[in-house]
ZADRENZA-244579 format. One record per residue (C-alpha): residue number from 1; x, y, z. Coordinates in nm, 2 decimals. Example, Ala and Ser with C-alpha at 12.3 -4.5 7.8 and 13.67 -1.06 7.14 Angstrom:
<sites>
[site 1; [1.23; -0.45; 0.78]]
[site 2; [1.37; -0.11; 0.71]]
</sites>
This chain:
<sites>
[site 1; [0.00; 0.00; 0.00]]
[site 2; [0.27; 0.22; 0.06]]
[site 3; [0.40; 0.22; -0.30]]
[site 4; [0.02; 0.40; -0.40]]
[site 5; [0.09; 0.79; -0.19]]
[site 6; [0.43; 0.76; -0.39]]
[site 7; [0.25; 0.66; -0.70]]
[site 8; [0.01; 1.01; -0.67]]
[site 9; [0.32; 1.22; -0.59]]
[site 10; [0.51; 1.13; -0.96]]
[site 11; [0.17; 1.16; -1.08]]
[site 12; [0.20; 1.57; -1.02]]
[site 13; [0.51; 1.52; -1.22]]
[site 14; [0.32; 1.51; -1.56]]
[site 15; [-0.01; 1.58; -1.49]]
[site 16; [-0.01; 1.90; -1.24]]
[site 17; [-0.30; 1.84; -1.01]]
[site 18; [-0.42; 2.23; -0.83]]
[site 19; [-0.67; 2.18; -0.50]]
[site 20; [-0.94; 2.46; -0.49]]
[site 21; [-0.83; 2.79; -0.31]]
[site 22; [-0.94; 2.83; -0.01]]
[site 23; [-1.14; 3.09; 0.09]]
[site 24; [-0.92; 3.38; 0.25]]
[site 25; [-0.99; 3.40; 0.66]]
[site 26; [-0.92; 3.71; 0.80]]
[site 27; [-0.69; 3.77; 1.11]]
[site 28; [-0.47; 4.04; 1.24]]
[site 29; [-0.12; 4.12; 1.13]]
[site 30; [0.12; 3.93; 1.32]]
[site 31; [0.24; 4.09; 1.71]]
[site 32; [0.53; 4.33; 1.60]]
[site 33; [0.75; 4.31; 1.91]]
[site 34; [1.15; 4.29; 1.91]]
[site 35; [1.34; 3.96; 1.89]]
[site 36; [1.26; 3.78; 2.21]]
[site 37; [1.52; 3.80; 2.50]]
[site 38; [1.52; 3.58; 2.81]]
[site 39; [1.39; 3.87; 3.00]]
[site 40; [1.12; 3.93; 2.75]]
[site 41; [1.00; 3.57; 2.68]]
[site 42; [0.66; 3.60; 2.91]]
[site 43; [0.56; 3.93; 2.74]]
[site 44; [0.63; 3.73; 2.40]]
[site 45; [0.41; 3.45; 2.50]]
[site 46; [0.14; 3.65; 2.61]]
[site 47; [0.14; 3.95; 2.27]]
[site 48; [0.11; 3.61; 2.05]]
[site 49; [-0.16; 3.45; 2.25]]
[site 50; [-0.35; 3.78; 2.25]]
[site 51; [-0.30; 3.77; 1.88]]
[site 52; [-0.47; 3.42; 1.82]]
[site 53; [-0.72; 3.51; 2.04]]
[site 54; [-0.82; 3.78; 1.84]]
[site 55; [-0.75; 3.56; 1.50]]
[site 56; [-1.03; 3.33; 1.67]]
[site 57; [-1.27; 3.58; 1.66]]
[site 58; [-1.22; 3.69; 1.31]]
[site 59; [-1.23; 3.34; 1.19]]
[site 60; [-1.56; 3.24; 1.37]]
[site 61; [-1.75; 3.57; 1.26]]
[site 62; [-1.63; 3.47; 0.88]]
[site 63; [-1.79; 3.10; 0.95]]
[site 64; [-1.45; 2.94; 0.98]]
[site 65; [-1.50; 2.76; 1.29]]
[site 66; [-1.23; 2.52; 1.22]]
[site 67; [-0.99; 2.78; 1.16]]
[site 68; [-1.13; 2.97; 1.47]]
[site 69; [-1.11; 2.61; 1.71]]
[site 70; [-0.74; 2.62; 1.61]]
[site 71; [-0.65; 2.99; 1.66]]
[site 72; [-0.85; 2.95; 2.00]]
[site 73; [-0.58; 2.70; 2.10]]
[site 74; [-0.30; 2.85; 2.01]]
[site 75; [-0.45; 3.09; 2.27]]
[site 76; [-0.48; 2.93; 2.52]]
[site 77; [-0.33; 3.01; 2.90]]
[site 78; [-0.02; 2.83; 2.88]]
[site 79; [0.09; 2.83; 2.55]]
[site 80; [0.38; 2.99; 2.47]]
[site 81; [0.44; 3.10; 2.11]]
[site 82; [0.75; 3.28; 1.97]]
[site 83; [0.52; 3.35; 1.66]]
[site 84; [0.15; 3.38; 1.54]]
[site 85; [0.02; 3.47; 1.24]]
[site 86; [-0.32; 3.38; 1.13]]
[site 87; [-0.31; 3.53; 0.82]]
[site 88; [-0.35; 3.24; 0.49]]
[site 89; [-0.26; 2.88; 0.56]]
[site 90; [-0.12; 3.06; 0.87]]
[site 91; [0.24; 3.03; 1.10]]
[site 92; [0.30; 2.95; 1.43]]
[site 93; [0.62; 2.86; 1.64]]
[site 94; [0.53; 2.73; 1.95]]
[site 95; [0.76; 2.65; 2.28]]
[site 96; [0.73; 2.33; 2.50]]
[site 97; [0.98; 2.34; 2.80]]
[site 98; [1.14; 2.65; 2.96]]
[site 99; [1.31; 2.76; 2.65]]
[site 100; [1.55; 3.00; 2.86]]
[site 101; [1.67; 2.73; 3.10]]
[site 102; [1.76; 2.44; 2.77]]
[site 103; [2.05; 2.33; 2.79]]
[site 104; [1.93; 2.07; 2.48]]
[site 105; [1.71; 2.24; 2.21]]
[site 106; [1.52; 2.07; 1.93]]
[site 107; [1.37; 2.24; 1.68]]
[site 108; [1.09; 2.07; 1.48]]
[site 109; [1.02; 2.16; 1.09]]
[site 110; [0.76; 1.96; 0.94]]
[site 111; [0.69; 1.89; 0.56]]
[site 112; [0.36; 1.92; 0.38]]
[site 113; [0.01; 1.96; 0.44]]
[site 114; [0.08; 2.12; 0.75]]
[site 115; [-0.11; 2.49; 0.87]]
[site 116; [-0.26; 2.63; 1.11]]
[site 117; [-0.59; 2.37; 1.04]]
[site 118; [-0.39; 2.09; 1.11]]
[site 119; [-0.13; 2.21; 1.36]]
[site 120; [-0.25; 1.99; 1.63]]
[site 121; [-0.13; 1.70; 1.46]]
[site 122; [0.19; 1.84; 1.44]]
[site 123; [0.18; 1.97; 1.78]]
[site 124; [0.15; 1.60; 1.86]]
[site 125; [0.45; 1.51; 1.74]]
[site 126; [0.62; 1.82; 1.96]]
[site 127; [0.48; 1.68; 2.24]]
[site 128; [0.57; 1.34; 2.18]]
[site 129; [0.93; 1.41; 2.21]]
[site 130; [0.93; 1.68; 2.45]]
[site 131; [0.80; 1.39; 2.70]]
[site 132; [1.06; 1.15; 2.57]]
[site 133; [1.34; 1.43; 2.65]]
[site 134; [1.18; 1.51; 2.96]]
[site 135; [1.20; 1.12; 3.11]]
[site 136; [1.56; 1.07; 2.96]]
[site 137; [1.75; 1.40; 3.07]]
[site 138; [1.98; 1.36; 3.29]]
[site 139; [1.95; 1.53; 3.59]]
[site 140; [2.00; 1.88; 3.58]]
[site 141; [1.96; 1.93; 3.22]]
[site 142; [1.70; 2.16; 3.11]]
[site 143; [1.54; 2.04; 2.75]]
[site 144; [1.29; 2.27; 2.52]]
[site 145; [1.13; 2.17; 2.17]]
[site 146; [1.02; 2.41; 1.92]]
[site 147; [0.77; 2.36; 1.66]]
[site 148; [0.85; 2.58; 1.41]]
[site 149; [0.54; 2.61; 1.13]]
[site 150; [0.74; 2.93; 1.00]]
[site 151; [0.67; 2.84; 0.64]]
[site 152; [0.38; 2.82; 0.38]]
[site 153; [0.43; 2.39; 0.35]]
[site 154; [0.33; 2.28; -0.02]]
[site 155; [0.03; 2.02; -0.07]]
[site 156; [0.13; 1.66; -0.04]]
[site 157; [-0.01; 1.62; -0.38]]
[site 158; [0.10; 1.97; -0.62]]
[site 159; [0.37; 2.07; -0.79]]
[site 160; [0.53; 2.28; -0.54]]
[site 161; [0.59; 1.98; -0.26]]
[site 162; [0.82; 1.90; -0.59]]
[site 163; [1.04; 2.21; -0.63]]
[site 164; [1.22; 2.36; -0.33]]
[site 165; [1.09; 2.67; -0.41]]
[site 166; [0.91; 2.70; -0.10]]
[site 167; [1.15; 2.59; 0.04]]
[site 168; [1.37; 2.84; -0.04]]
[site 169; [1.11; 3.12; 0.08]]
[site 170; [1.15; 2.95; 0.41]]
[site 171; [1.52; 2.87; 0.46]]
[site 172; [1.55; 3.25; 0.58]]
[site 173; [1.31; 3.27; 0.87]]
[site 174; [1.43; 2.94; 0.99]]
[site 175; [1.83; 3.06; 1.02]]
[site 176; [1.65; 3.37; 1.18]]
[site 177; [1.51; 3.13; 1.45]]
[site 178; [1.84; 2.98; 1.48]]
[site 179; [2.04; 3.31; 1.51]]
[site 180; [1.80; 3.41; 1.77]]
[site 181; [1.77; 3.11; 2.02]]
[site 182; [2.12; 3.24; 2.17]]
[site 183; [1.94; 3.50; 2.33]]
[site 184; [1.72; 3.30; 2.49]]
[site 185; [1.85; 3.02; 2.57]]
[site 186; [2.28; 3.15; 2.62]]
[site 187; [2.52; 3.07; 2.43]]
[site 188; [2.61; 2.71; 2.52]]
[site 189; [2.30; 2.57; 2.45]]
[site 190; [2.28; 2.30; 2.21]]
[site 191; [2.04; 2.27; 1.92]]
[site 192; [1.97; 1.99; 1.68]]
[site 193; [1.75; 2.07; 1.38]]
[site 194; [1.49; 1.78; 1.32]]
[site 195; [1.34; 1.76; 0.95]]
[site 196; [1.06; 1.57; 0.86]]
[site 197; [0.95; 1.47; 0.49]]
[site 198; [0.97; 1.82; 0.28]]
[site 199; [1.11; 1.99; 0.60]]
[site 200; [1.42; 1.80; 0.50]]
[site 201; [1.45; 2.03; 0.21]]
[site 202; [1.38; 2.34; 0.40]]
[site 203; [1.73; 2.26; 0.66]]
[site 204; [1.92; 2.17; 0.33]]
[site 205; [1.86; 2.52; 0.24]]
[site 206; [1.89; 2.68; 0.56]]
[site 207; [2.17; 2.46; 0.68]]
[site 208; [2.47; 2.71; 0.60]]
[site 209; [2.33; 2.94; 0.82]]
[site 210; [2.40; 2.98; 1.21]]
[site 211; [2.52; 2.65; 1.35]]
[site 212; [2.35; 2.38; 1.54]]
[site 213; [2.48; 2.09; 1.63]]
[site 214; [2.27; 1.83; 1.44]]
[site 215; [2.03; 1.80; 1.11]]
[site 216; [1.80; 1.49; 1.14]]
[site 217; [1.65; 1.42; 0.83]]
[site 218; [1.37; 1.19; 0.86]]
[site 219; [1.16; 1.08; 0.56]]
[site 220; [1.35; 1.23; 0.34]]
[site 221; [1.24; 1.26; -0.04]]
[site 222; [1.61; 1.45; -0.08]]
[site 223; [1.74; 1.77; 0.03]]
[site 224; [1.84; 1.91; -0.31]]
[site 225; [2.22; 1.83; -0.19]]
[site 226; [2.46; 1.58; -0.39]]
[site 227; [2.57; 1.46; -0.03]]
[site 228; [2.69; 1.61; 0.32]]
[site 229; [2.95; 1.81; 0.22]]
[site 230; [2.72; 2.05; -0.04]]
[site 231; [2.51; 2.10; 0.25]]
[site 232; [2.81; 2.34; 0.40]]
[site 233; [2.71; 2.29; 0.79]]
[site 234; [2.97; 2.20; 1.09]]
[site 235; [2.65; 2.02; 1.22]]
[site 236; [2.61; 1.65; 1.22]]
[site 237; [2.40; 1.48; 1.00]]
[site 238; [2.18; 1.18; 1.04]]
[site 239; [1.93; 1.00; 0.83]]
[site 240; [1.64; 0.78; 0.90]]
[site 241; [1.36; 0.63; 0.71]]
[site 242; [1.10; 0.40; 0.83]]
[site 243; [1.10; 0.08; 0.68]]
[site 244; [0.70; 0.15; 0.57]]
[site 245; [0.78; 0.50; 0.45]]
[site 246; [0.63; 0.57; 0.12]]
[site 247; [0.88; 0.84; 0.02]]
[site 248; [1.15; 0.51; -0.05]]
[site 249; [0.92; 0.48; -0.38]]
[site 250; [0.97; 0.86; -0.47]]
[site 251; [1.24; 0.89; -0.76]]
[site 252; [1.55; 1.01; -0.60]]
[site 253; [1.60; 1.18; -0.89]]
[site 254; [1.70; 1.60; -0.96]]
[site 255; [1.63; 1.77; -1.31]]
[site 256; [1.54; 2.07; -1.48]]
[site 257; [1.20; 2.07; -1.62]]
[site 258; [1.20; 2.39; -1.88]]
[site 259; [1.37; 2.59; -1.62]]
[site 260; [1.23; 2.46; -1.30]]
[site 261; [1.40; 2.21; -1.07]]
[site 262; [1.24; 1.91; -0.99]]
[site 263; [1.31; 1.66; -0.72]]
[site 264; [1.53; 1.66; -0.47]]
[site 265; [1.84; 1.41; -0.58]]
[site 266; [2.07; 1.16; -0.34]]
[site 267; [1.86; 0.94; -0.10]]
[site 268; [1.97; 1.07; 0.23]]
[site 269; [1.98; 0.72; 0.37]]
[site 270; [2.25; 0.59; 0.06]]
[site 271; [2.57; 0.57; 0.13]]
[site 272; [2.65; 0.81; -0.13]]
[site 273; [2.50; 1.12; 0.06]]
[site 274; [2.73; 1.01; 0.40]]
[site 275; [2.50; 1.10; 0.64]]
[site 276; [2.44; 0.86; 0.96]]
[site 277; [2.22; 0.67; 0.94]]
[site 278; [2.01; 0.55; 1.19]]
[site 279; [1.73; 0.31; 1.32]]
[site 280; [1.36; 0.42; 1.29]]
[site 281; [1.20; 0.06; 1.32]]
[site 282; [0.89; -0.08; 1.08]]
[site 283; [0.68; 0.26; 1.08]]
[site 284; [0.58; 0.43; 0.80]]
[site 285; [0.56; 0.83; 0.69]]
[site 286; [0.39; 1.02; 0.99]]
[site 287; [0.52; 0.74; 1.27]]
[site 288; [0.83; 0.89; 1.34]]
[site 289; [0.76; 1.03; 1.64]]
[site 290; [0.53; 0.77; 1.80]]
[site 291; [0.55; 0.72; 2.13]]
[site 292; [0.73; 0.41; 2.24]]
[site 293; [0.86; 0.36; 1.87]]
[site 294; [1.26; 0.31; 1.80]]
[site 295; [1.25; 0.62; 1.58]]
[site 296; [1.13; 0.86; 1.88]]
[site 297; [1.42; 0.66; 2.13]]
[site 298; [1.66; 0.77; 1.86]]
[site 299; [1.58; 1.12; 1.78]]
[site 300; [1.60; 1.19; 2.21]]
[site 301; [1.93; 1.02; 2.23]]
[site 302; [2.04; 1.25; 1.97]]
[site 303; [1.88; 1.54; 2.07]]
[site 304; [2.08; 1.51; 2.44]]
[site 305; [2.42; 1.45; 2.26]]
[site 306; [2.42; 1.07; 2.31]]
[site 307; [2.56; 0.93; 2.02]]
[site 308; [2.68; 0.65; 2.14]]
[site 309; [2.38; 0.51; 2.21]]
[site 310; [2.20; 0.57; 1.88]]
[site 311; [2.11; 0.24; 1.75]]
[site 312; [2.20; 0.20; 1.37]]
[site 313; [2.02; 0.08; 1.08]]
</sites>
């Protein structure tokens, strides 16, 4: 079954498939606040929430009430977002953990299909590993995950999840991130990018940026890179695929199509791109970070600087 999402995604290839537009919700522009400071972090939190709070209203009194359920969230006492913007498919970049105590910080970036409509489901996977780090820190060591939804993610099935031009758009915002999280978190903090399906594509671009320690790419349809060293990072770089992942069926191909790249090149997981690669057991696209799954043990261990313990594939 696996072979058929792969089967739709070459489809796009030669027969260019466009979803219907959605209708445009209204929200407010985005909080404009200077970059966030450990001293600053609360006020932050709280000028974001007050902006999805007011998103929510705006979507419900357009009829959106699934767009004004998720705004509502994001609002929520508690939450604690670096970034909201309700505006289009929508951005957030939410913190779980006390971001200016990390001492290990992992920054999610997830592929296609994902918005503000269906940022639960990738707040799930946030969460997931935020509890794994949590019950396999050692003592004393403060961990923090951010989801980062900083980018407009192209449509499983389209053209653009086949280009990295949005990827491109995106690299910027996410070495701003990077750049940033030193002053929150101090300068010895470590930071491991984690890339998921299409996400992979957007640390390829921004990898040359700031340093982190790590790039996880996991999924991977390509990253647009012959192998490590065109990526250009000091960061280590590790590759997993589930043995049920779809994208092993997607060409692992690169060309120009009358003047537009498509596809993404070496298979992160080949020997020819050099990355290491690791275990992520039998589970398929989206099971990466399922709790109690070898994948999830793997990404914590390398999130805390265990490499040693990193089982191999």
């Amino acid at each position: 079954m696996r072979a058929l999402p792969a089967a739709v995604v070459v489809t796009a290839i030669v027969l260019p498939l466009s979803a219907a537009a959605r209708p445009v919700v209204p929200a407010p522009p985005p909080a404009r606040l200077a970059p966030a400071t450990a001293a600053t972090l609360a006020g932050t939190y709280a000028a974001h929430r007050a902006n999805a709070e007011e998103a929510s209203r705006m979507a419900a009194a357009h009829g959106d009430d699934r767009r004004a359920a998720a705004d509502r969230a994001l609002a929520a006492p508690g939450r604690q977002l670096l970034a909201f913007d309700g505006r289009g498919s929508g951005r957030a970049v939410e913190v779980l953990g006390d971001l200016a105590r990390a001492d290990r910080v992992a920054v999610l970036v997830p592929g296609s299909d994902t918005s503000l409509d269906t940022y639960g489901r990738f707040r799930a996977t946030a969460t997931a590993l935020y509890d794994r780090l949590v019950h396999e820190a050692p003592p004393g060591t403060g961990v923090a995950v951010v989801a980062w939804l900083g980018y407009e993610t192209p449509g499983t099935v389209s053209t653009a999840v086949l280009t990295p031009d949005r990827a491109d758009e995106a690299a910027p915002e996410l070495r701003e991130l990077i750049r940033q999280l030193p002053l929150i978190t101090g300068p010895g903090s470590h930071v491991a990018l984690l890339c998921h399906s299409y996400g992979s594509v957007v640390c390829a671009r921004a990898a040359s940026g700031p340093a982190v320690d790590d790039i996880v790419l996991i999924g991977s349809p390509g990253t647009g890179a012959k192998d490590v060293t065109a990526l250009r990072t000091t960061a280590r770089v590790w590759a997993a695929r589930g043995a049920d992942d779809w994208i092993a069926d997607v060409p692992h191909a690169r060309a120009e199509l009358l003047g537009v790249t498509v596809g993404f090149g070496t298979d992160p997981v080949s020997p020819q791109f050099g990355a290491r690669v690791f275990a992520a057991g039998d589970g398929g696209h989206g099971d990466y970070f399922r709790p109690g799954s070898v994948s999830l043990a793997n990404l914590a261990r390398i999130v805390l600087g265990e490499q040693a313990e990193v089982s191999r594939a």
